[in-house]
Every structure is written in C-alpha cells, then in structure tokens.
C-alpha angles and dihedrals in degrees: 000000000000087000083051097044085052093055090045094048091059096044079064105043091054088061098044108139095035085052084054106051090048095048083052097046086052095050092046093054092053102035101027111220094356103060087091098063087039087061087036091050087045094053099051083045088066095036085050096058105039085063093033106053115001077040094050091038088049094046084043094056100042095053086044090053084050093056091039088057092041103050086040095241116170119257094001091166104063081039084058088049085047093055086042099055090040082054092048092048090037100245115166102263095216090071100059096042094046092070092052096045084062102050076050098075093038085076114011128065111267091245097065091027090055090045086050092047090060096047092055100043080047087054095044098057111032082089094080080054091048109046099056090055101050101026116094083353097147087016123101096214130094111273083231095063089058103045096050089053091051092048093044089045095051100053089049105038112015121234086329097060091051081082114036091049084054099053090039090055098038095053093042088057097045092058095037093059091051095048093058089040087061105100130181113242115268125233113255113267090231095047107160121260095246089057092050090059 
C-alpha cells in the first residue's frame, strides 16, 4: 500500500495543474463560486497538518533519537519510532518518555540521568509550543478545528485518515460558518408609512 500510495502520488503530482483545474471545475459545479476556496481550503488543510502534526512527530522523534544515543539507552532507535508514531496518533509524549526516564536512573548516574530527564520531558512536550504555531498557519480555520479532525480521523482511519478527518472538518466548518453568516435583507429603516401597511 504505501509503495502504491508513492506511485499514485506521482502520478499526481505530474499532473498537478491539470488536477487542479479539474478539482476546481468540480467544486465549482457543486458549490457555485465558492467551489474554488473550498479546493483551495482543502489544499492548506493538508499542507497544516503535514507540518503540524507528521512535521512535529518527525522533529520529536529525532530530538528524542538524539537524547536516546546520547544517554546510551538500548534500542533507542525503535524507542525514537515509538515516540514517532505516539507524535503522529496523537498520543501525550510524556507518557511515553516517563517510562523511559525511569529505566534511565536504573543504569545511569543521577547527574546525566537528571540532565536527560529534563530533555525528554523538554521533547515531549515542545510539541504543545509547536503545534499552535504550524497548525491552520495560512488556513482560515481554527486551529481547533483542525486538530480535532486530524485526531478523529486518525482513530478512525490511520494516517490516512489524519488527513482525510481534517479536510472533512475544515471544509464543514467553512460552509457551516457561511451558512450562518447568510442573512435576508432587512427592511430600510426609513421604509415609508404606506409599505409598512
């Protein structure tokens, strides 16, 4: 499947614009005038949560990888794919590093196990400092909105579904928002007295 994801995406990607404009052309036919900022929507959602939150997974991990090697923990590199994966799902960081933290001091001196505890609890939790600041950036949805659709989607649908929950949500809200914004003219305030009756 991923080797076949890979292959399909080039395709794709060779055919970018032409993807586009049909993409467009569809959105436009179900959702008139707006089908373009839907697509485009659509477009920065994916982009958002590939640095929000597979961007933030993949810079967790490798600073985690970092500590792991540098501490000498055993297999640090299948604990690095573990805090990867927990970044990708989701999945609070700390409790995956507090574990490890304690297995620390059972075999290193407390001075460089007590500087590595505070690295990882650091890594584990930049990513509460992260994902506010690339999530939804050039989106103008909540970054809420997006983050809840990536975590829904992903515990329904994998990493796939990351992406698929967000999109789904973002564009929901979009046309929810301007659905409520549409409003009926008002009468003039200074109707005159016959049109009244």
């Amino acid at each position: 499947q991923f080797v076949g994801s890979i292959i399909i995406a080039g395709v794709l990607l060779v055919n970018g614009p032409a993807s586009y404009r049909f993409s467009c052309g569809a959105a436009e036919r179900i959702a008139g005038a707006k089908g373009r900022d839907l697509v485009d929507l659509g477009i920065g959602t994916i982009r958002s949560v590939t640095k929000g939150v597979l961007g933030v997974a993949l810079l967790q991990a490798a600073l985690a990888l970092v500590g792991f090697v540098a501490i000498g923990l055993p297999a640090a590199g299948v604990f690095a794919g573990v805090v990867l994966v927990a970044g990708i799902v989701q999945f609070p960081g700390i409790l995956v590093m507090a574990p490890l933290i304690a297995w620390v001091y059972n075999f290193a001196d407390p001075v460089p196990a007590t500087v590595f505890a505070v690295y990882a609890v650091l890594v584990a939790l930049s990513d509460n400092v992260l994902k506010p600041m690339l999530l939804a950036r050039g989106v103008d949805v909540p970054m809420l909105v997006i983050l809840v659709g990536a975590i829904g989607g992903a515990v329904a649908g994998g990493v796939i579904g990351l992406f698929v929950g967000a999109v789904l949500l973002a564009v929901g809200y979009r046309i929810l928002t301007s659905w409520v914004a549409l409003e009926a003219d008002p009468l003039p305030v200074d109707a005159p007295a016959s049109s009244a009756r």
